[in-house]
C-alpha positions as CSV (number, residue, x, y, z in Angstrom):
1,X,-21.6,-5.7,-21.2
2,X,-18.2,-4.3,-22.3
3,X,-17.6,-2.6,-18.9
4,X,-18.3,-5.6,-17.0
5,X,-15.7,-7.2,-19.2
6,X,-13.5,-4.8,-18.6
7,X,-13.8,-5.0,-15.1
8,X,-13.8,-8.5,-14.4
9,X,-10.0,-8.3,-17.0
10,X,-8.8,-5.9,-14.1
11,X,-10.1,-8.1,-11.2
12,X,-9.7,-11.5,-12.0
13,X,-6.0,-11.0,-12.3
14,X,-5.3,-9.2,-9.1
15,X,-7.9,-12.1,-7.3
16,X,-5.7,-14.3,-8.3
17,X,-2.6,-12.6,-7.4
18,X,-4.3,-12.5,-3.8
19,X,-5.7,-15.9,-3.8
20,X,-2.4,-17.1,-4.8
21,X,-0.4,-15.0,-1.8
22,X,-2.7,-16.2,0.8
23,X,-1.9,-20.0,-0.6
24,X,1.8,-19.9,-0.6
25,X,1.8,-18.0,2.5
26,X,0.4,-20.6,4.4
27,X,3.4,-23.0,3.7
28,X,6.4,-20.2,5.3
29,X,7.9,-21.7,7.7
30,X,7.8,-20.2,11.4
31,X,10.3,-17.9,13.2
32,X,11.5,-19.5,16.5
33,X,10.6,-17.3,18.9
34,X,8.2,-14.3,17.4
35,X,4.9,-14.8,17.4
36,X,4.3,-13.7,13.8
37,X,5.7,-15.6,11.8
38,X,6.9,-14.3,7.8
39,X,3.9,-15.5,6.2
40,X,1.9,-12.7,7.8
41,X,2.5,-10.0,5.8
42,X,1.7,-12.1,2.2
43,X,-1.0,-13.1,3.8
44,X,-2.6,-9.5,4.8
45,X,-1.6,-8.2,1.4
46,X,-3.4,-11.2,-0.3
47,X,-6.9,-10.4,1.3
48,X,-6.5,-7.0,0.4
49,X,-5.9,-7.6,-3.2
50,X,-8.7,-10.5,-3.1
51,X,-10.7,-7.4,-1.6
52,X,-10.2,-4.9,-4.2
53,X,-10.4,-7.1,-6.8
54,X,-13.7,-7.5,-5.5
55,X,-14.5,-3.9,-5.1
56,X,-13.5,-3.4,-8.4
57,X,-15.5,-6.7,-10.1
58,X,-19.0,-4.7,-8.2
59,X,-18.2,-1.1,-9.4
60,X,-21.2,0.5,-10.5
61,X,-20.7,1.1,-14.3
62,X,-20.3,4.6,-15.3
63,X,-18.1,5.3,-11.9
64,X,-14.4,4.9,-13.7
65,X,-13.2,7.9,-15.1
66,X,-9.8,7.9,-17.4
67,X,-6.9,10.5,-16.2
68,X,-6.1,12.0,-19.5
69,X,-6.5,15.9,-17.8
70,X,-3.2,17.3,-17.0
71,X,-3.9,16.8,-13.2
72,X,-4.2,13.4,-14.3
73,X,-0.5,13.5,-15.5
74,X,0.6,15.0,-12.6
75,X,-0.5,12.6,-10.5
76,X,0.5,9.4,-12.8
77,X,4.4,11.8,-12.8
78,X,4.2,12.0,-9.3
79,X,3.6,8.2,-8.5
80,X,5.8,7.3,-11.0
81,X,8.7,9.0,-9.2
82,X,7.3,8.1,-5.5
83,X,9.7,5.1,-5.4
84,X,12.7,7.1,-6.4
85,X,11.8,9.6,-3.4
86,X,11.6,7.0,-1.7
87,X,15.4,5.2,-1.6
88,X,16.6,8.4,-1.7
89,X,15.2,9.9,1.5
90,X,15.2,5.9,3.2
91,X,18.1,6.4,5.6
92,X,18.6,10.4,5.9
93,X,14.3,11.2,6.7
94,X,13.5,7.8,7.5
95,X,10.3,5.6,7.4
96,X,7.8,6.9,9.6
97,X,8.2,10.6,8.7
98,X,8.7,9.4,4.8
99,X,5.8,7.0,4.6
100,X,3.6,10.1,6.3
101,X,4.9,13.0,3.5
102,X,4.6,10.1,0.8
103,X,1.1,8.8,1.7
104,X,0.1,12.3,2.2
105,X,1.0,13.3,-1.2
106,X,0.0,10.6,-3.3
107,X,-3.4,10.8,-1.9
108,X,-3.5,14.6,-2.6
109,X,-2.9,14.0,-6.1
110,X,-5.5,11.1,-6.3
111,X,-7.6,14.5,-5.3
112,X,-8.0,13.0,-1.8
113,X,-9.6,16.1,0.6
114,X,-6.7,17.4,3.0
115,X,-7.9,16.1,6.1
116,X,-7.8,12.2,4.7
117,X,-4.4,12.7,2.7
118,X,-3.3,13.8,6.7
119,X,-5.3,10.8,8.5
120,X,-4.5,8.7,5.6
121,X,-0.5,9.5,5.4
122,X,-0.8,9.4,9.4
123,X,-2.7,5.9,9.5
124,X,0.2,4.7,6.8
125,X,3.4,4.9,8.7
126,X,1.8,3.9,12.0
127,X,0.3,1.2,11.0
128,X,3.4,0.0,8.9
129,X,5.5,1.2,11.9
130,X,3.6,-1.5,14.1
131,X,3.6,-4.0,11.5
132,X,7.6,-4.0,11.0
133,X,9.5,-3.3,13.2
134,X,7.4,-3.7,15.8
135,X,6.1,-6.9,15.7
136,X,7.9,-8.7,12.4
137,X,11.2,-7.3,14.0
138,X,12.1,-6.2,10.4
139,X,14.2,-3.0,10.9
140,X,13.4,0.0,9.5
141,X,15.3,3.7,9.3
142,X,14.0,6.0,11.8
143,X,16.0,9.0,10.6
144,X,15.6,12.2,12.9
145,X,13.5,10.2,15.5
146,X,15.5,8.0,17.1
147,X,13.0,7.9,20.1
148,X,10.6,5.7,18.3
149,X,10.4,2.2,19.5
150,X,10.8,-0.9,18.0
């Protein structure tokens, strides 16, 4: 009974957080001229949150396990400074090649196999590559690969 409270104290927060995203969302008001409009994005990220909220709310009990090993340091030092890396590499690497070492290494840490932390880092900045600049228009630093269209 204490682990379902415990879970439903993690999800029922971050539902709401979702639920809440998707509601204001819907009042953004459009772009002239772009299909998508800025409510998009809020949007996505609020049925994602609603869905791990979920995900978390039907975890079988005994699957959590606490990072006190020092692995489990590493990677709770390692997220910790991934938005520092971050602004610092924004403009000279830029976002696709960034997003790719970034998402590759934080799921390494989360002791992610190699081939997923690859397709997982890959599926990361092309996805976020198409989302943005692509079709929000919102610019993004392409550093050495200027050949990437918007």
């Amino acid at each position: 009974m204490a682990d379902l409270a415990r879970r439903l104290g993690t999800a029922l927060p971050v539902a709401a957080l979702g639920i809440a995203a998707i509601w204001l969302s819907r009042d953004f008001p459009p772009v002239p001229g772009q299909t998508y409009g800025p409510g998009l994005f809020p949007t996505i990220l609020g049925w994602v949150l609603t869905a791990c909220a979920v995900g978390v709310a039907l975890q079988p009990a005994g699957e959590r396990t606490i990072a006190a090993t020092p692995k489990g340091r590493v990677a709770a030092l390692v997220y910790a400074l991934a938005p520092a890396v971050l602004l610092l590499g924004w403009e000279s690497i830029g976002w696709p090649l960034l997003s790719f070492a970034l998402g590759v290494a934080l799921l390494a840490v989360g002791r992610v196999r190699w081939w997923r932390c690859i397709l997982g880092g890959a599926l990361i900045s092309v996805l976020t590559w198409v989302l943005f600049p692509m079709l929000l228009r919102v610019p993004l630093p392409r550093g050495p690969l200027p050949f990437i269209p918007y």
